[in-house]
DSSP file (Angstrom, degrees, kcal/mol; ACC not computed):
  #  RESIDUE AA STRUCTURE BP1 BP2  ACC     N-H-->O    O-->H-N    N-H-->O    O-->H-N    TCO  KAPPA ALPHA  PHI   PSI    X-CA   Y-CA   Z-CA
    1    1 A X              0   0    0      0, 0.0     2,-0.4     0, 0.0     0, 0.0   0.000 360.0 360.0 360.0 151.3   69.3   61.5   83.8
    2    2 A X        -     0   0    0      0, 0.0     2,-0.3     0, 0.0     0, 0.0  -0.987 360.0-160.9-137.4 130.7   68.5   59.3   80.7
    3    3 A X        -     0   0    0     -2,-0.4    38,-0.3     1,-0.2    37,-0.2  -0.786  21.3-166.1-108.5 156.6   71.6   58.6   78.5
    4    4 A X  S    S-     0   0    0     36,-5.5     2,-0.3     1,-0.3    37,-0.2   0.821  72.7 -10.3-101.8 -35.8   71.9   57.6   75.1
    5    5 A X  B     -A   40   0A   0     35,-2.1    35,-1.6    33,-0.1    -1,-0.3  -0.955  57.8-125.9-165.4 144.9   75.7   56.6   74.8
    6    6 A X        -     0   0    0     -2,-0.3     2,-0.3    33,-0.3    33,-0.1  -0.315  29.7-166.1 -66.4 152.1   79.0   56.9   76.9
    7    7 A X        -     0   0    0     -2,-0.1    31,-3.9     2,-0.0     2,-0.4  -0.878  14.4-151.3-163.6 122.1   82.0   58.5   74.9
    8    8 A X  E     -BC  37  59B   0     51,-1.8    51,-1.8    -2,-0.3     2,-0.5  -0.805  24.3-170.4 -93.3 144.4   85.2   58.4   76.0
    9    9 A X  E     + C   0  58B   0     27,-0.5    27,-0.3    -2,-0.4     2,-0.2  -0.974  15.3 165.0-148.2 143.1   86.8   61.5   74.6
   10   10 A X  E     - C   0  57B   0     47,-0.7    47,-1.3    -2,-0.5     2,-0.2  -0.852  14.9-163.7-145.1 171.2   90.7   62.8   74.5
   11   11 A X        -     0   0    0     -2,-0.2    45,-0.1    45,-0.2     6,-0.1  -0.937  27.4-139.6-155.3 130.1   92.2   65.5   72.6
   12   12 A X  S    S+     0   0    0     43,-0.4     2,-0.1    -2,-0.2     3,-0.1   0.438  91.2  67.0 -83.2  23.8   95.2   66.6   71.6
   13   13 A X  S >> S-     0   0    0     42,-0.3     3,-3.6     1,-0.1     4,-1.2  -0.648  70.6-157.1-121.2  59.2   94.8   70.3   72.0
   14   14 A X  G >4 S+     0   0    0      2,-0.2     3,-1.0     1,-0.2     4,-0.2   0.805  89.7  54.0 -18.7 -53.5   94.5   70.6   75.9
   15   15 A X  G 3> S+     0   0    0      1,-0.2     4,-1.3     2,-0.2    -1,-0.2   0.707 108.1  51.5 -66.4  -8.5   92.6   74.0   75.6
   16   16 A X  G <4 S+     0   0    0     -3,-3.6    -1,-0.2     2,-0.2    -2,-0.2   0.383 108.5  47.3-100.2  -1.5   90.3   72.4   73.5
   17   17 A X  T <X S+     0   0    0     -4,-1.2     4,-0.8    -3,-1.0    -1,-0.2   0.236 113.3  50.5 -81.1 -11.0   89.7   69.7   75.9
   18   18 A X  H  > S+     0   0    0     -5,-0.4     4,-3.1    -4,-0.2    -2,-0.2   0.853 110.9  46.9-106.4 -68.6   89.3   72.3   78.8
   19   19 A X  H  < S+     0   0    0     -4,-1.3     4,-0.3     1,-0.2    -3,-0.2   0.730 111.5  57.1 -63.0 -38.2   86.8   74.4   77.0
   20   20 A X  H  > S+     0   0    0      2,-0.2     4,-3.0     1,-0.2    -1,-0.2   0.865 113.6  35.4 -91.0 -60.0   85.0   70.9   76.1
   21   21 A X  H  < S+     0   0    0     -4,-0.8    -1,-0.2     1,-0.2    -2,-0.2   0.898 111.8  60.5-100.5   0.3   84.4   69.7   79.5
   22   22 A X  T  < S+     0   0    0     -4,-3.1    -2,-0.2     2,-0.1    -1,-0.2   0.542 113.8  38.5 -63.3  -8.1   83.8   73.1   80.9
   23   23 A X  T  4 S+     0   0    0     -4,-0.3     3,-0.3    -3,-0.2    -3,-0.2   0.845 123.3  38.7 -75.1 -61.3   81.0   73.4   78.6
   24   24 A X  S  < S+     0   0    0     -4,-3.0     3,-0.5     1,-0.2    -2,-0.1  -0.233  78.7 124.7 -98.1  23.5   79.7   69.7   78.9
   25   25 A X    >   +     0   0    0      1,-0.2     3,-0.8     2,-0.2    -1,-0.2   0.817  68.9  59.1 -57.0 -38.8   80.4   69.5   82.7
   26   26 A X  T 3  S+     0   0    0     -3,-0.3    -1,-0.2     1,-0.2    -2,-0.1   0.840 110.6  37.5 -50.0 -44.1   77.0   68.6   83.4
   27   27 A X  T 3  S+     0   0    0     -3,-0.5    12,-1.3    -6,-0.1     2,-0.3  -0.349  99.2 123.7 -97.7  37.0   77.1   65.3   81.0
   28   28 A X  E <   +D   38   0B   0     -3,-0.8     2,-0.2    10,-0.2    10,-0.2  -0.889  27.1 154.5 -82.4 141.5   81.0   64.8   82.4
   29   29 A X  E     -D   37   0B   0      8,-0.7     8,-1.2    -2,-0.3     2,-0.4  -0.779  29.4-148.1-138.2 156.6   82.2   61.6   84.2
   30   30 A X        -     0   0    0      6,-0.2     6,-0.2    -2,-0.2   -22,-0.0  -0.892  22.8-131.4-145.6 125.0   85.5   60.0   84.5
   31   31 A X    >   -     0   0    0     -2,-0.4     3,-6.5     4,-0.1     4,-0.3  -0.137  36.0 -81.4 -64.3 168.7   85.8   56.1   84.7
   32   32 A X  T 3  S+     0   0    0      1,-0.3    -1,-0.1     2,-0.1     0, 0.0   0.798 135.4  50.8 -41.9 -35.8   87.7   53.8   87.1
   33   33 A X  T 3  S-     0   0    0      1,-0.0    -1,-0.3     0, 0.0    -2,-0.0   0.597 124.8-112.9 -71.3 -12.7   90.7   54.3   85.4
   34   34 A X    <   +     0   0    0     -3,-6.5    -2,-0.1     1,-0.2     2,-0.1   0.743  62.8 145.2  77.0  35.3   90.0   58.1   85.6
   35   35 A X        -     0   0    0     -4,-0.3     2,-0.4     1,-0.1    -1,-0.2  -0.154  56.3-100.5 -77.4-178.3   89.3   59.0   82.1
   36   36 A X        -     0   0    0    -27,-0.3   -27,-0.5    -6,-0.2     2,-0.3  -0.801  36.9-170.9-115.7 169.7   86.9   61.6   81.0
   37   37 A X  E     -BD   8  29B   0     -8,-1.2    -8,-0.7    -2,-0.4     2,-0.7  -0.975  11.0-154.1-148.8 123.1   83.4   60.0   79.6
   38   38 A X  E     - D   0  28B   0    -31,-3.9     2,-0.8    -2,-0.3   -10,-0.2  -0.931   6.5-153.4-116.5 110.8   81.2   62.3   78.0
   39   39 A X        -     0   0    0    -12,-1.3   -33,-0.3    -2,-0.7   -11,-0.1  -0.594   7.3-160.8-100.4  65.3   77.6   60.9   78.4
   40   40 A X  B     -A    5   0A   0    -35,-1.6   -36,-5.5    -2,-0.8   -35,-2.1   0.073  12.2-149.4-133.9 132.7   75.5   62.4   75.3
   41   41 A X  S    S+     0   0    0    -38,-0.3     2,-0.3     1,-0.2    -1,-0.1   0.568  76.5   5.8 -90.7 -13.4   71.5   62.0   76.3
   42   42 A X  S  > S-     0   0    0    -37,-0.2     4,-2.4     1,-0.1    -1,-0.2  -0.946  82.0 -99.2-171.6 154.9   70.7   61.5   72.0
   43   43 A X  H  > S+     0   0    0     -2,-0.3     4,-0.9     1,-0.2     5,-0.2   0.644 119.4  57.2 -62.8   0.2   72.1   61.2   69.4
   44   44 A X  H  > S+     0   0    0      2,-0.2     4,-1.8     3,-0.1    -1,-0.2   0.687 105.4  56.1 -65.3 -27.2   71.5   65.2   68.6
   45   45 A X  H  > S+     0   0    0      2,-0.1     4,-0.9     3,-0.1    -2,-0.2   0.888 115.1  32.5 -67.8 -33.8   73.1   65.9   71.5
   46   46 A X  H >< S+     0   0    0     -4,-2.4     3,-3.7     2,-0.2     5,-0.4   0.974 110.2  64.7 -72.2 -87.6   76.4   63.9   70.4
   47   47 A X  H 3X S+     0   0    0     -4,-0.9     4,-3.1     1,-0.4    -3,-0.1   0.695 113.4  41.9 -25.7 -64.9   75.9   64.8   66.4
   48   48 A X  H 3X S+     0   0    0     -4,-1.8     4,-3.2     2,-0.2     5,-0.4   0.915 107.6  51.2 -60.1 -38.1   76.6   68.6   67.9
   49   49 A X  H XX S+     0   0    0     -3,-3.7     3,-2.9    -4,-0.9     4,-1.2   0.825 116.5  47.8 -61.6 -92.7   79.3   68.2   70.3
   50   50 A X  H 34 S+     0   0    0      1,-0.3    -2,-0.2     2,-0.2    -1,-0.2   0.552 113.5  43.9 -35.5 -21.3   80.9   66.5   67.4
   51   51 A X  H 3< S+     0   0    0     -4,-3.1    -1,-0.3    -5,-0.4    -2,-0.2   0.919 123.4  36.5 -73.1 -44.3   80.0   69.1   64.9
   52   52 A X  H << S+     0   0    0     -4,-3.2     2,-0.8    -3,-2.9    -2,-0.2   0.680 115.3  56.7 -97.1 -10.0   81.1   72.1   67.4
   53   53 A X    ><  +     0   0    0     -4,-1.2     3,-0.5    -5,-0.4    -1,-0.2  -0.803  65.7 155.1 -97.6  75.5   84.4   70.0   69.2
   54   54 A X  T 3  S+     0   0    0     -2,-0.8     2,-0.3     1,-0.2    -1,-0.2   0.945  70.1  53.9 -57.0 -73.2   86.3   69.3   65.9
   55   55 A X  T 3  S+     0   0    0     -3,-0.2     2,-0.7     1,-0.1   -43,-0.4   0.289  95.6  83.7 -76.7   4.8   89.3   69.0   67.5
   56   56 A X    <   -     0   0    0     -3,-0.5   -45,-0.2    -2,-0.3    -1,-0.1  -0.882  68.0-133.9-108.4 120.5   88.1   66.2   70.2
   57   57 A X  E     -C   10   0B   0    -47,-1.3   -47,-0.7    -2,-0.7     2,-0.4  -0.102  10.0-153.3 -35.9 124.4   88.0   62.7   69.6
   58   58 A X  E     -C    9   0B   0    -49,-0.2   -49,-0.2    -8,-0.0     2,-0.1  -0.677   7.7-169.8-114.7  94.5   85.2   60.7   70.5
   59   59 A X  E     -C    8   0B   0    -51,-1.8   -51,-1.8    -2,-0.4     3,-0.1  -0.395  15.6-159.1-101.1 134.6   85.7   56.7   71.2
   60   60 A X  S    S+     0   0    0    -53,-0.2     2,-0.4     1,-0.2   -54,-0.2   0.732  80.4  44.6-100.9  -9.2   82.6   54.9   71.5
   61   61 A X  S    S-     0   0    0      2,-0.1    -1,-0.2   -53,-0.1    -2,-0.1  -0.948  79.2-126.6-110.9 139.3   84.8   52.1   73.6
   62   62 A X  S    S+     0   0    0     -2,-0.4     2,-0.7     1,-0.1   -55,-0.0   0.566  87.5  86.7 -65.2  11.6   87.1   52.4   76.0
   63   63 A X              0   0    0      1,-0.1    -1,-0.1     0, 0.0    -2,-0.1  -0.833 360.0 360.0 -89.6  93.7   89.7   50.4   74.3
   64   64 A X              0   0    0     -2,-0.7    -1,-0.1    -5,-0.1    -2,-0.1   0.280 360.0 360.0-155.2 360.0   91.7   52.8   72.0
């Protein structure tokens, strides 16, 4: 699998976080700390999850 960039991603709307990585389970991860990491293969791929996910955050580091 060829990634373009890691996204660490939270939400405060739990069903909207559910629905997000039941969708995008295929590019799901969770880091050491056991976060979720959403692993967008181009930037079109990202540009849409952010366009159809309003309501999820997207961090492009893991410090936040």
């Amino acid at each position: 699998m060829s990634m373009y960039k890691a996204c660490w991603i939270e939400s405060d709307n739990p069903k909207a976080l559910a629905e997000f990585k039941n969708r995008k389970h295929q590019k799901m991860a969770t880091d050491k700390r056991g976060r979720d990491v959403f692993m967008a293969d181009s930037q079109f791929i990202l540009d849409m999850a952010q366009s159809e996910f309003k309501e999820i955050k997207f961090h492009f580091t893991s410090e936040f």
